[in-house]
N, CA, C and O atoms as a DFTB+ gen file, in Angstrom:
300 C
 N C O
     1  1     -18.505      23.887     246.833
     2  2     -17.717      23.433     245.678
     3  2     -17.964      21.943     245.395
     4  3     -18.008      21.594     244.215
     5  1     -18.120      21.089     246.307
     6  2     -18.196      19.682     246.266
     7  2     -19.313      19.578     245.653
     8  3     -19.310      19.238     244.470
     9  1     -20.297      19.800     246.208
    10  2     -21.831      20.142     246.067
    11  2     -21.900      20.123     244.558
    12  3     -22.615      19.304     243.980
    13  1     -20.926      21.307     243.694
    14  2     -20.934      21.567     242.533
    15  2     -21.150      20.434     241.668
    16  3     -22.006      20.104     240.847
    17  1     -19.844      19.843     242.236
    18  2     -19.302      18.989     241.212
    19  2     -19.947      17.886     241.095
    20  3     -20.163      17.326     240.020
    21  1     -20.335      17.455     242.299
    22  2     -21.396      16.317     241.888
    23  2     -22.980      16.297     241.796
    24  3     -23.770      15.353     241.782
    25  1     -23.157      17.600     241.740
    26  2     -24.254      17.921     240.544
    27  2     -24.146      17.819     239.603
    28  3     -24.942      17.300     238.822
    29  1     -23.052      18.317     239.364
    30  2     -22.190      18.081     237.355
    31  2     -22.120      16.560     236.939
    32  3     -22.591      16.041     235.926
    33  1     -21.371      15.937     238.037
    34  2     -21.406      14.275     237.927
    35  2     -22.842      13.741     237.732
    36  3     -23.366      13.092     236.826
    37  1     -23.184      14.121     238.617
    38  2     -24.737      13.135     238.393
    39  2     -25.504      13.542     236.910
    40  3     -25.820      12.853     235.940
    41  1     -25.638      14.922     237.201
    42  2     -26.373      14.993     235.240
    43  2     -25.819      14.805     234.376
    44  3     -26.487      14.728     233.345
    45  1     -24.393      14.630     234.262
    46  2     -23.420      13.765     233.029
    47  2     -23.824      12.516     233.150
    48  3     -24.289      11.961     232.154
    49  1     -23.738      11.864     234.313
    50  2     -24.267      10.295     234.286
    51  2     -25.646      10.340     233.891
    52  3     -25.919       9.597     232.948
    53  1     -26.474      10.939     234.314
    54  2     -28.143      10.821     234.530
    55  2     -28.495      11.073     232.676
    56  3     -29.527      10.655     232.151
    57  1     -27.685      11.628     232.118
    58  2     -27.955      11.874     230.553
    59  2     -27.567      10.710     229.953
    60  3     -28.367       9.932     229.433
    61  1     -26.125      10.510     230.003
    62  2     -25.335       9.187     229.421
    63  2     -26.146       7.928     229.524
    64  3     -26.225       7.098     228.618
    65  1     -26.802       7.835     230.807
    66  2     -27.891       6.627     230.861
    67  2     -28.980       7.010     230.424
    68  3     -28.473       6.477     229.437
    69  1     -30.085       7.434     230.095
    70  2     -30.790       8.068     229.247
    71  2     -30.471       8.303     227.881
    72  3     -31.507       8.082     227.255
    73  1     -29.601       8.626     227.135
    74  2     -29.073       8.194     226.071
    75  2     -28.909       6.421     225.737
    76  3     -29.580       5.795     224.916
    77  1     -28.110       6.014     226.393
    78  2     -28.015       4.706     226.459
    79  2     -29.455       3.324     225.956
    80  3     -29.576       2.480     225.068
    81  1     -30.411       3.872     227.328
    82  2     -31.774       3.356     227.782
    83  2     -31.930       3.920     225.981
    84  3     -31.935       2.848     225.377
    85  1     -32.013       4.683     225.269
    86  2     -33.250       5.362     224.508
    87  2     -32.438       4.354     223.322
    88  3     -33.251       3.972     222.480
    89  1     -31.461       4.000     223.147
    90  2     -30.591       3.535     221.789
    91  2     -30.989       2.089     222.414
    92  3     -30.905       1.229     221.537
    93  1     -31.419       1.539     223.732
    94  2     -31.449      -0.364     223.445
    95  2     -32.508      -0.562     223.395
    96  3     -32.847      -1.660     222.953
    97  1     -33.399       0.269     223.765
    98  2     -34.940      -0.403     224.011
    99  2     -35.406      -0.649     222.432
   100  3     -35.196       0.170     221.537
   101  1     -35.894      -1.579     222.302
   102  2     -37.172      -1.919     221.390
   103  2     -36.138      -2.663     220.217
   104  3     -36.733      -2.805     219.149
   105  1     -34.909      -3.099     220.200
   106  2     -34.042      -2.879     218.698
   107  2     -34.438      -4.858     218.929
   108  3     -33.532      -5.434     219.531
   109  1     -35.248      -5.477     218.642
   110  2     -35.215      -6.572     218.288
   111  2     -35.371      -7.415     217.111
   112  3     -36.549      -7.568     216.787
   113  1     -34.633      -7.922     216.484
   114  2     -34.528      -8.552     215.093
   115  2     -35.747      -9.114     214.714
   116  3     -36.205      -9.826     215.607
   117  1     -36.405      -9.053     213.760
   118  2     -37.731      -9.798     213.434
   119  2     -37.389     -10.795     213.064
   120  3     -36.248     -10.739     212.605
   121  1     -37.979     -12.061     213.018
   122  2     -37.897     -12.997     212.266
   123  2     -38.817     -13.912     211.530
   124  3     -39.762     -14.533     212.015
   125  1     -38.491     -13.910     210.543
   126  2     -39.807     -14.427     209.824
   127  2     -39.614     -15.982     209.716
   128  3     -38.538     -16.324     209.225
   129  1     -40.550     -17.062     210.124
   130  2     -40.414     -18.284     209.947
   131  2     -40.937     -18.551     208.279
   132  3     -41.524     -17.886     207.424
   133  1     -40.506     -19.561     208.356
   134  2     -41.009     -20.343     206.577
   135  2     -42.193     -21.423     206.652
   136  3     -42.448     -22.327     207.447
   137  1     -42.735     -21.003     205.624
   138  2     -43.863     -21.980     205.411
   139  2     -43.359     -22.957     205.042
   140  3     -42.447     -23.001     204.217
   141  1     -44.234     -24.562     205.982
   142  2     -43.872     -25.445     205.345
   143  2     -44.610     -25.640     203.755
   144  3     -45.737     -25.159     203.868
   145  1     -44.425     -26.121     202.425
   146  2     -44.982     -26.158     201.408
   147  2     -45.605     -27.377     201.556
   148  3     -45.109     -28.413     201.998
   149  1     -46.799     -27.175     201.132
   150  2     -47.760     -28.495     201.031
   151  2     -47.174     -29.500     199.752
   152  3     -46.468     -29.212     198.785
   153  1     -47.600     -30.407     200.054
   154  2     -47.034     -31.280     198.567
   155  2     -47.789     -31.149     197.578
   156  3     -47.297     -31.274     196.457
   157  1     -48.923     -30.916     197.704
   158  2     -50.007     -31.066     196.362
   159  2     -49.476     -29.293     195.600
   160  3     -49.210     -29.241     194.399
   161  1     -49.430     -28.556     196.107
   162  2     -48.933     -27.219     195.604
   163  2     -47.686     -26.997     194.985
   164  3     -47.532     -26.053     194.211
   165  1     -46.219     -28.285     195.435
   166  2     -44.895     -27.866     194.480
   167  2     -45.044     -28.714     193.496
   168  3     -44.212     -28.690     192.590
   169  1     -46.412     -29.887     193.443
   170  2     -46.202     -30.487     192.237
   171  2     -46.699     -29.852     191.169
   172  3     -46.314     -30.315     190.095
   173  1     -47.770     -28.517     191.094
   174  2     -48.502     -27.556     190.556
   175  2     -47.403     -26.973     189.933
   176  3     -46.968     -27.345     188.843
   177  1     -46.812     -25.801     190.801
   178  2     -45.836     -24.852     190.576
   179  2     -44.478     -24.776     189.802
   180  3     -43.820     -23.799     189.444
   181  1     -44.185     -26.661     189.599
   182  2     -42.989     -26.892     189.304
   183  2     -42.844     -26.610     187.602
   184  3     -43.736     -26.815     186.778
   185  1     -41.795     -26.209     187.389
   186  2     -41.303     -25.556     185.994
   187  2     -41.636     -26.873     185.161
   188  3     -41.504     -27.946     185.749
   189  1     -42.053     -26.869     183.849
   190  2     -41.957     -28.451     183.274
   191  2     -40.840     -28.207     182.455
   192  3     -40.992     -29.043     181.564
   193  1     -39.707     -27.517     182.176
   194  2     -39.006     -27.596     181.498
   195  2     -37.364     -27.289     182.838
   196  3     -37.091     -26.213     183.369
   197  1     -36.745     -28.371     182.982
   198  2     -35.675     -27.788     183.776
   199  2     -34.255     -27.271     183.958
   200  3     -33.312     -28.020     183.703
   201  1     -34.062     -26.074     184.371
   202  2     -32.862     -25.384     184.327
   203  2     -31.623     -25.645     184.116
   204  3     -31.013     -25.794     185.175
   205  1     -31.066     -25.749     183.301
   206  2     -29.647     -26.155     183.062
   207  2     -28.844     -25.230     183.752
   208  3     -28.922     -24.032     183.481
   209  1     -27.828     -25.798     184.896
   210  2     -26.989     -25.028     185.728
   211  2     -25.355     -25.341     185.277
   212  3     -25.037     -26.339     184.629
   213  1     -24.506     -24.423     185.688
   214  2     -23.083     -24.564     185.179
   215  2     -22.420     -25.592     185.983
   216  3     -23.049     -26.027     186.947
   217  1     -21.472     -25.962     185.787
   218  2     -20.664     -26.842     186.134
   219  2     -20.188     -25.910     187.447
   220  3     -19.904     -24.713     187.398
   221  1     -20.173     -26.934     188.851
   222  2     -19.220     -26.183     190.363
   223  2     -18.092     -25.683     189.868
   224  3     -17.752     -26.244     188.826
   225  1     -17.506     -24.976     190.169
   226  2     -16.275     -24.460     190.493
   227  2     -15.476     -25.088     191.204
   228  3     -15.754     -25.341     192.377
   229  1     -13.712     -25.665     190.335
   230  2     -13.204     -26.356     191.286
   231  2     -12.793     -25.330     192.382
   232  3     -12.604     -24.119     192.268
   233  1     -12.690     -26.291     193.681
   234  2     -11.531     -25.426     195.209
   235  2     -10.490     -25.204     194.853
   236  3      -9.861     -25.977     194.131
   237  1     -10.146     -24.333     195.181
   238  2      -8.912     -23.796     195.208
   239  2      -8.292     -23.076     196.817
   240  3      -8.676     -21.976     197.216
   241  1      -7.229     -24.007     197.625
   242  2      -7.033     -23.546     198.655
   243  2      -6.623     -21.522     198.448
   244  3      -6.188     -20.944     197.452
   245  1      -7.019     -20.905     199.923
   246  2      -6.446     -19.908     200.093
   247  2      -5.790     -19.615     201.055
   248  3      -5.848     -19.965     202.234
   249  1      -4.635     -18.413     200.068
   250  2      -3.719     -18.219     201.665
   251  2      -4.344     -17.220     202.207
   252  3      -5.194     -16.431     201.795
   253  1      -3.454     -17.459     203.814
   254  2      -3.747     -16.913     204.838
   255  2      -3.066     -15.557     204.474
   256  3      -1.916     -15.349     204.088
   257  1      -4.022     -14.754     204.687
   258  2      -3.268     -13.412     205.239
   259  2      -2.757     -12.861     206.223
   260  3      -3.646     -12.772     207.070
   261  1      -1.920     -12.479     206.561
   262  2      -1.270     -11.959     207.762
   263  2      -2.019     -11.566     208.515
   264  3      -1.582     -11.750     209.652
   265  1      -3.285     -10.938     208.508
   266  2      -4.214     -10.533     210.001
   267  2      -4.761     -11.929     209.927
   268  3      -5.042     -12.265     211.078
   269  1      -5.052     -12.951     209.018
   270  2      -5.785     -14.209     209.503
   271  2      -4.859     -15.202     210.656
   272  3      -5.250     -15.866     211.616
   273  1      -3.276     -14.940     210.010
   274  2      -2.777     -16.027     210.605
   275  2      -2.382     -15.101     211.872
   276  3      -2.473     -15.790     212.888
   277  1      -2.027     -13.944     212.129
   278  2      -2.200     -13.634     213.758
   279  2      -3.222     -13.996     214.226
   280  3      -2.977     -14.440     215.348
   281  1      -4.441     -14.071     213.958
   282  2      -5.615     -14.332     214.342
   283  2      -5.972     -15.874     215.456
   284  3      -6.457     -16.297     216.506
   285  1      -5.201     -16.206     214.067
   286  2      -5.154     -18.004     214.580
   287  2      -4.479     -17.802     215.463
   288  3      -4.911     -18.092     216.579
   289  1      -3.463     -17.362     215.361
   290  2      -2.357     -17.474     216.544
   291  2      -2.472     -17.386     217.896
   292  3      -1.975     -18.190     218.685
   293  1      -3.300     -16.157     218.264
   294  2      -4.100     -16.159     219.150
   295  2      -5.042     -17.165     219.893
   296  3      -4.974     -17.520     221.069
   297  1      -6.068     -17.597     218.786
   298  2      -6.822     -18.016     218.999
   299  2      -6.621     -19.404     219.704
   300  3      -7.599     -20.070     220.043
């Protein structure tokens, strides 16, 4: 009976880790670095006519919401 059961134990574990192992291996974020831009090339590229952008947006504080300020509270 003992025997049983931790046959049962071990291939529940022996799967669960095997599952596990198969979902972490290889998951690494790529990352792409940036070119530095040469100078002789953004003086080429540059628009000769330039973009008119809107006026910032004034701040305006915000309230806290009740899961923020438990949050803090904690924290």
């Amino acid at each position: 009976m003992a025997n049983l059961v931790n046959e049962l134990v071990s291939g529940v574990v022996s799967s669960v880790l095997k599952e596990i192992l198969k979902k972490t291996t290889g998951r690494t974020t790529k990352r792409k670095r940036r070119k530095a831009a040469s100078a002789t090339a953004s003086r080429t590229t540059r628009k000769a006519t330039p973009v008119s952008r809107k006026p910032a947006r004034k701040q305006v504080s915000k309230r806290r919401t009740a899961a923020g300020r438990s949050r803090q509270r904690r924290a």
